[in-house]
Structures are given as structure tokens and as C-alpha cells.
C-alpha positions as CSV (number, residue, x, y, z in Angstrom):
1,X,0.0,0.0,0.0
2,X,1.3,3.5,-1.3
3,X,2.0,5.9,1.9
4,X,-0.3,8.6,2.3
5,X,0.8,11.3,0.2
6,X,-1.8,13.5,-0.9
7,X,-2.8,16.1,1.6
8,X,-6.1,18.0,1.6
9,X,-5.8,20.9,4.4
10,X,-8.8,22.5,6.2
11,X,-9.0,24.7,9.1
12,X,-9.7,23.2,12.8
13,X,-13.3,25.2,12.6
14,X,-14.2,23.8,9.5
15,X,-13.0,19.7,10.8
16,X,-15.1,20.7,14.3
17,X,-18.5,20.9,12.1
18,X,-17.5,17.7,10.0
19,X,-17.2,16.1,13.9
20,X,-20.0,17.9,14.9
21,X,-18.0,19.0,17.9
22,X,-16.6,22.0,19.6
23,X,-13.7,24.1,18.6
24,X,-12.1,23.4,21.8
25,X,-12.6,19.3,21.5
26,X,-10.5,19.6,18.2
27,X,-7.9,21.9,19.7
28,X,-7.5,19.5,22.4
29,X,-7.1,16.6,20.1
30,X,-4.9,18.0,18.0
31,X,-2.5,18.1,21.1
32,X,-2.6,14.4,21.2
33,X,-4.1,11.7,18.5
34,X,-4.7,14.3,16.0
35,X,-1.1,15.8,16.1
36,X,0.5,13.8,13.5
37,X,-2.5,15.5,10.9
38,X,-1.3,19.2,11.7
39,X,0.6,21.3,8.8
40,X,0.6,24.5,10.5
41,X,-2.2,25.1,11.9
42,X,-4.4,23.2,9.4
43,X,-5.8,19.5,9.4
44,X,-4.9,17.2,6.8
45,X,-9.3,15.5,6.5
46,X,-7.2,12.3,4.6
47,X,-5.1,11.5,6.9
48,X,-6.2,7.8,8.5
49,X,-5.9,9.5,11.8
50,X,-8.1,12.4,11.2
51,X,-10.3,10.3,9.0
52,X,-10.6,7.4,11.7
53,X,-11.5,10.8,14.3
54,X,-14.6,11.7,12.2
55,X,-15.5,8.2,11.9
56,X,-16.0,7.6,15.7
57,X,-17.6,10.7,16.4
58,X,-20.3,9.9,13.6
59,X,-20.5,6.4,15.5
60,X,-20.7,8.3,18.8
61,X,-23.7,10.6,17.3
62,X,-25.4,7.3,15.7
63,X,-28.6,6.8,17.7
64,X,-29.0,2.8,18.8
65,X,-31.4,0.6,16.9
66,X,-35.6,1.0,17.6
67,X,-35.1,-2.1,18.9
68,X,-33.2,-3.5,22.4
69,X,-30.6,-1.5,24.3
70,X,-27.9,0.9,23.6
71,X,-24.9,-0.8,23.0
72,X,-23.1,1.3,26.2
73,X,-26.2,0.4,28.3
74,X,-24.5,-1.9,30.6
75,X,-20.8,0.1,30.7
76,X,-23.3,3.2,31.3
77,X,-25.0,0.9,34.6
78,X,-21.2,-0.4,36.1
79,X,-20.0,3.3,35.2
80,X,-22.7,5.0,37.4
81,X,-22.7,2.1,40.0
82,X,-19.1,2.5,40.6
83,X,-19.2,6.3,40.6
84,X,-22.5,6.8,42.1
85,X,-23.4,9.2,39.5
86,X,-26.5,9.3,37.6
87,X,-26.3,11.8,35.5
88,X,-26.7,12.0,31.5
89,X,-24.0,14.9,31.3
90,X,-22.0,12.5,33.3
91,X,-22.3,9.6,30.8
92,X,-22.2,12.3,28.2
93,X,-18.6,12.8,29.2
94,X,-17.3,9.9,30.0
95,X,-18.6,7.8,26.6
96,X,-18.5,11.3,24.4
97,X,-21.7,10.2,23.3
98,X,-24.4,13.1,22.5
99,X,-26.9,14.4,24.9
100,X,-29.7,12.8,23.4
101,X,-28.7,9.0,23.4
102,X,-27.2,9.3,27.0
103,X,-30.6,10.8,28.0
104,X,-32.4,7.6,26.7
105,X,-30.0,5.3,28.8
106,X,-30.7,6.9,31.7
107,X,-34.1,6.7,31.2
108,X,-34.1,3.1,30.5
109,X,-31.8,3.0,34.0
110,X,-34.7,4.4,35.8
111,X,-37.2,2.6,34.2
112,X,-35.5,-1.0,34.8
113,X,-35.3,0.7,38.6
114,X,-31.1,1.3,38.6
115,X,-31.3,4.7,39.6
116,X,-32.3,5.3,43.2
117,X,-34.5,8.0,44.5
118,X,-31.8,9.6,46.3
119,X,-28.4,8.8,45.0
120,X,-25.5,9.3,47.5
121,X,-23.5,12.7,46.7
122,X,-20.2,12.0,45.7
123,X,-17.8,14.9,46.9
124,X,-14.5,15.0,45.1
125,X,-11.8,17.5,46.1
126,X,-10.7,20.2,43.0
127,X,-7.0,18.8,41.4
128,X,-4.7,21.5,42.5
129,X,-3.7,24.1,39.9
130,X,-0.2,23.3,38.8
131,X,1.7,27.1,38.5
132,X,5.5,27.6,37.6
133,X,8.1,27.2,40.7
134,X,8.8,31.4,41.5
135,X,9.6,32.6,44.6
136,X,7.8,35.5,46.8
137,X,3.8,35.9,47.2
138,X,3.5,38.9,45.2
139,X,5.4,36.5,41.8
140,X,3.3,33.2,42.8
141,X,-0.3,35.6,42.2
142,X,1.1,36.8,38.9
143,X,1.9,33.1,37.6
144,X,-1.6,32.1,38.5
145,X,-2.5,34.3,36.0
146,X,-0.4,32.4,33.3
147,X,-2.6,30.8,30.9
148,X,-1.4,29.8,27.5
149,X,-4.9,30.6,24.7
150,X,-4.4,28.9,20.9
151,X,-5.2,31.3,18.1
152,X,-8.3,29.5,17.0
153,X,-9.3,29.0,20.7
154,X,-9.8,33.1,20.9
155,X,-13.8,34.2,21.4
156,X,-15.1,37.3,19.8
157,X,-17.3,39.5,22.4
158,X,-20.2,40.6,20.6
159,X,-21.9,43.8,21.2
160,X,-24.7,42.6,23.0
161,X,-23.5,40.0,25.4
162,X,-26.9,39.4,26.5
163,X,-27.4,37.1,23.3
164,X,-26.2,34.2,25.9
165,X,-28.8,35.0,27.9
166,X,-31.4,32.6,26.1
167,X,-28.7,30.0,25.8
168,X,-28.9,26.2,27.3
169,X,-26.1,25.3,29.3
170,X,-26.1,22.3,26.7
171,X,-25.6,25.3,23.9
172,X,-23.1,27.4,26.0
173,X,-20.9,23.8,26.4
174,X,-21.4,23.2,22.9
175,X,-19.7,26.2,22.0
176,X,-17.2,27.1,24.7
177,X,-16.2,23.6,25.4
178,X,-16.8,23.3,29.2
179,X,-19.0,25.1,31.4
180,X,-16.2,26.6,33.3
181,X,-14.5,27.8,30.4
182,X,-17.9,30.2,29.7
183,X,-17.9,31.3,33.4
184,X,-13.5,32.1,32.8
185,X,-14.7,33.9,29.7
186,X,-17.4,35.7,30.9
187,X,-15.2,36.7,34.1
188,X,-12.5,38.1,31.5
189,X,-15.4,39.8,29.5
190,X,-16.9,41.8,32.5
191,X,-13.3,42.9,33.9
192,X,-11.9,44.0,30.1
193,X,-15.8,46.1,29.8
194,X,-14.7,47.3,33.3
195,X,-11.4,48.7,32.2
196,X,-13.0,50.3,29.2
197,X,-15.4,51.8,31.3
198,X,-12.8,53.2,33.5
199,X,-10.7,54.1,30.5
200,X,-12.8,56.4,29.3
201,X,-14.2,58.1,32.4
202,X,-10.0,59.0,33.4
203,X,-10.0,60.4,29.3
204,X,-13.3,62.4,29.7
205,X,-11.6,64.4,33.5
206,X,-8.3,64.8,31.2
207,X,-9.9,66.3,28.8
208,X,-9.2,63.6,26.0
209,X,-12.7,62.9,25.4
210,X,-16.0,65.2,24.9
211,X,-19.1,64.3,25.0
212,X,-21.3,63.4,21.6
213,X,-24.2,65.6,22.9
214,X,-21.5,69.1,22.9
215,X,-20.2,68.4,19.3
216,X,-23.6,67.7,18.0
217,X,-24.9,71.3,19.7
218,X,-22.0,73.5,20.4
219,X,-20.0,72.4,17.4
220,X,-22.1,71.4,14.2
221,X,-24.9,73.0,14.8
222,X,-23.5,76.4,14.9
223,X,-21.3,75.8,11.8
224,X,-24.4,74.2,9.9
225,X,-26.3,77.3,11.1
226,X,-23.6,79.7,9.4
227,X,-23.0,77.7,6.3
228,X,-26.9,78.4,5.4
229,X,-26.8,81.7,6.4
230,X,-23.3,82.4,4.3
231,X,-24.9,80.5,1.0
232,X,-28.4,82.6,1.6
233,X,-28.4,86.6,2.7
234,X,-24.5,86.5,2.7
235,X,-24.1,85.5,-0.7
236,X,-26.9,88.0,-2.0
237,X,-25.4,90.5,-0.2
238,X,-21.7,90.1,-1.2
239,X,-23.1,89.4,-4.8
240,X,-24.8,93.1,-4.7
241,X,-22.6,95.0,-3.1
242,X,-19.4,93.5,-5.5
243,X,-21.2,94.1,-8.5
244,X,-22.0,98.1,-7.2
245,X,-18.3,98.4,-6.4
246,X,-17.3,96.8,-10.0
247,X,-20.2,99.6,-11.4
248,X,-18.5,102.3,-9.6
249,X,-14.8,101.0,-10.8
250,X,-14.0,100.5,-7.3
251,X,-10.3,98.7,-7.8
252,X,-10.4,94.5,-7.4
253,X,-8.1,94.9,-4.4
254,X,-11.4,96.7,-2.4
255,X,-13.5,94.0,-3.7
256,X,-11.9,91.9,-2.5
257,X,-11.4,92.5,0.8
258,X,-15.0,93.8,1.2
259,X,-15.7,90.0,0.3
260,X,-13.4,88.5,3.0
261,X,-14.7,91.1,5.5
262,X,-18.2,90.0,4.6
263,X,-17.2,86.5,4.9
264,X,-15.4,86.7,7.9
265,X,-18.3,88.4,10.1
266,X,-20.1,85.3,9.1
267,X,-17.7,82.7,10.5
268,X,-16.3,84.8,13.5
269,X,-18.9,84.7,15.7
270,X,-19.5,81.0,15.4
271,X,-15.4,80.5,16.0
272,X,-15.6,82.3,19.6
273,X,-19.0,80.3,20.3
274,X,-16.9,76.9,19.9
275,X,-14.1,77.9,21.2
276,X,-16.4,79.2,24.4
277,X,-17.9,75.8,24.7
278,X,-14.4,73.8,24.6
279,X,-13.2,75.9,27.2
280,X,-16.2,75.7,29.7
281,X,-16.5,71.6,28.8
């Protein structure tokens, strides 16, 4: 058999929707089984890796016959025996199967009487964070702080934030990967929209920053004013009183600073009014 030689190159986003998974389950597995696919930052879809990827998670996402149980049914009952879990999002995990079909088995659990009415809590303590060895409180805070992001695993902030707000947790894992990673993000969200905010109210006491409602009425307004009044009764009367002058073989040189005078007692008034305003902002 030839070795595989041809190479056909898609982003991670675009081999996430052939999965039908997240972003972040493919960034993940391209640290591990799907490494080997990688040119650059793209996935060769013909590798027998990648290919043998898609083909699970299609088995995965496969709903079990009409007939009889699911295939996982009884590594789904020994699993949540020995773990005292009953949960679908917990057989979701642990057999990447999709929300649906690990629904049904817990159903069926229930049904054949597996799951009791009050399952014992299991309480399991957090894995410590693991953070660089540095020396002094003050440098052990900063490297908690340390975490590495992939280019593809970056989230655009849309304007209206509050589009999550009619969101499933099963959407929001779906597309942030873990619930916890949509609780870090929103964190980092609310404290970057916090910086803005604070940003711009230290611009605005500097004096960096005016406000929208003083351009619009002590800026344009008074300049839109005077370009009307300029094109309308100045212009008829600059248009008279240059064509009198040329009648009366007044020299160009009077003309034209009759014009400019005429002009500028237009736009004079209007230049102290702004610069009045500016000053008193």
C-alpha cells in the first residue's frame, strides 16, 4: 500500500462541524491523536488518523437501533454504580456520546429501577492548579494568572452579550467547550468592559474625550447654522454689493477685501462660540 501522500488541508473550525464537535474538542485533540494531521495550523481531512477521528464521532452521534438497548447500556449501569453518578452529562462525558442518546440510557436506568431516588453525593476535592516554581507571594499571584490561549481558541465579544442569555447550558458547552471555560470567559469579558469603562471616564476628566451631545450642539450645529446663512443673505449681499463696487470702478483689491470682511463676520462669531464651549466643557 502506497503511503499517504496527498494532503487535503482545512482549518480546525471547518473539521469541528465535519465532527459535529466544539472548537475546543478539536484543539484538544490536536495536542494528542490528532497531532501527527497538523501542517501548520491546518488538518490534513485524509489522513487515517483524522479520518478514523470523524469516523467515531459519527459512531458516537449514531442513535441505537428502535429495537433493544444501547450498545453502552450496561458500561453506562457499572460506570454510574461504581461512581455513584447518575447523571446524562456525566455519561455524556465519560462515553463522548451526544446528549440525546445518553438521555435515553438513563431513562431506561430508571425505568429498569437502577437509579435510586436519592443517589448518595459523591464529593470529590478540586486537582490543585499546577503554576511555575517562583519565589515570593507577590510573583506566585502573577503566575496564577499564566494561561497559554491557541489562536483559534480566541472568542469574539459581541456587542450585545446578553445574546447568551437565552442560551442552554447544553448550547453554551457546545460552544465554549466546558461550562467553566464560559464562566472564565465571561469573568475576563466583564473585567476587560470594566477597564473600558474606567478608560474612558479618566479620558473624559483629562480632557481627551468630549461628549457626543457638545459636538452635535455647540460644534455642528452652529457651523451648519452659518453655512446656510453664508450661502443665503451673505451671498446676496456680497453678490450686490461687488457688483455696485465693479459699477462704480471701485479697484479688485477693495472688492476683495470687502468680500473676505463680509465673509469673515459670518464665521467669526461661530469660531468664539466653539471655542467658548471647549473651554467651559
Amino acid at each position: 500500500m502506497l503511503p499517504h501522500m496527498v494532503k487535503k488541508l482545512i482549518s480546525r473550525a471547518e473539521f469541528a462541524r465535519l465532527a459535529g464537535v466544539s472548537g475546543a474538542a478539536v484543539t484538544k485533540a490536536c495536542s494528542s491523536t490528532l497531532r501527527p494531521t497538523l501542517t501548520g495550523k491546518r488538518i490534513d481531512v485524509d489522513h487515517p488518523l483524522a479520518v478514523e477521528y470523524l469516523r467515531v464521532k459519527a459512531r458516537d452521534k449514531t442513535p441505537p437501533a428502535a429495537s433493544g438497548l444501547d450498545p453502552a447500556y450496561e458500561q453506562a449501569v457499572a460506570y454510574c454504580q461504581r461512581s455513584r453518578r447518575y447523571s446524562t452529562s456525566g455519561l455524556q462525558r465519560e462515553f463522548r456520546i451526544g446528549y440525546g442518546r445518553a438521555s435515553r440510557i438513563t431513562q431506561t436506568m430508571r425505568a429498569n429501577g437502577l437509579i435510586p431516588d436519592d443517589p448518595e453525593p459523591v464529593i470529590t476535592e478540586p486537582e490543585p492548579k499546577k503554576i511555575p516554581h517562583v519565589r515570593g507571594t507577590a510573583a506566585a499571584k502573577e503566575a496564577k494568572k499564566l494561561v497559554v490561549y491557541n489562536d483559534e481558541d480566541i472568542l469574539e465579544i459581541p456587542e450585545d452579550i446578553q445574546v447568551f442569555s437565552s442560551m442552554t447550558l447544553r448550547d453554551l458547552i457546545e460552544k465554549f467547550g466546558t461550562d467553566a471555560r464560559f464562566v472564565d470567559w465571561l469573568s475576563a469579558t466583564q473585567k476587560i468592559e470594566a477597564i473600558n469603562e474606567k478608560r474612558l471616564k479618566n479620558a473624559t476628566t483629562e480632557g481627551e474625550l468630549v461628549s457626543r451631545k457638545l459636538v452635535r450642539t455647540s460644534i455642528i450645529e452652529p457651523i451648519d447654522a452659518c453655512f446656510i446663512k453664508l450661502l443665503t443673505d451673505g451671498a446676496k449681499t456680497i453678490a450686490r454689493r461687488a457688483t455696485a463696487m465693479h459699477s462704480a470702478e471701485r479697484p479688485l483689491e477693495e472688492i476683495e477685501e470687502f468680500v473676505a470682511d463680509q465673509i469673515s463676520s459670518f464665521i467669526r462669531p461661530v469660531k468664539s462660540k466653539v471655542e467658548r464651549a471647549l473651554k467651559n466643557a
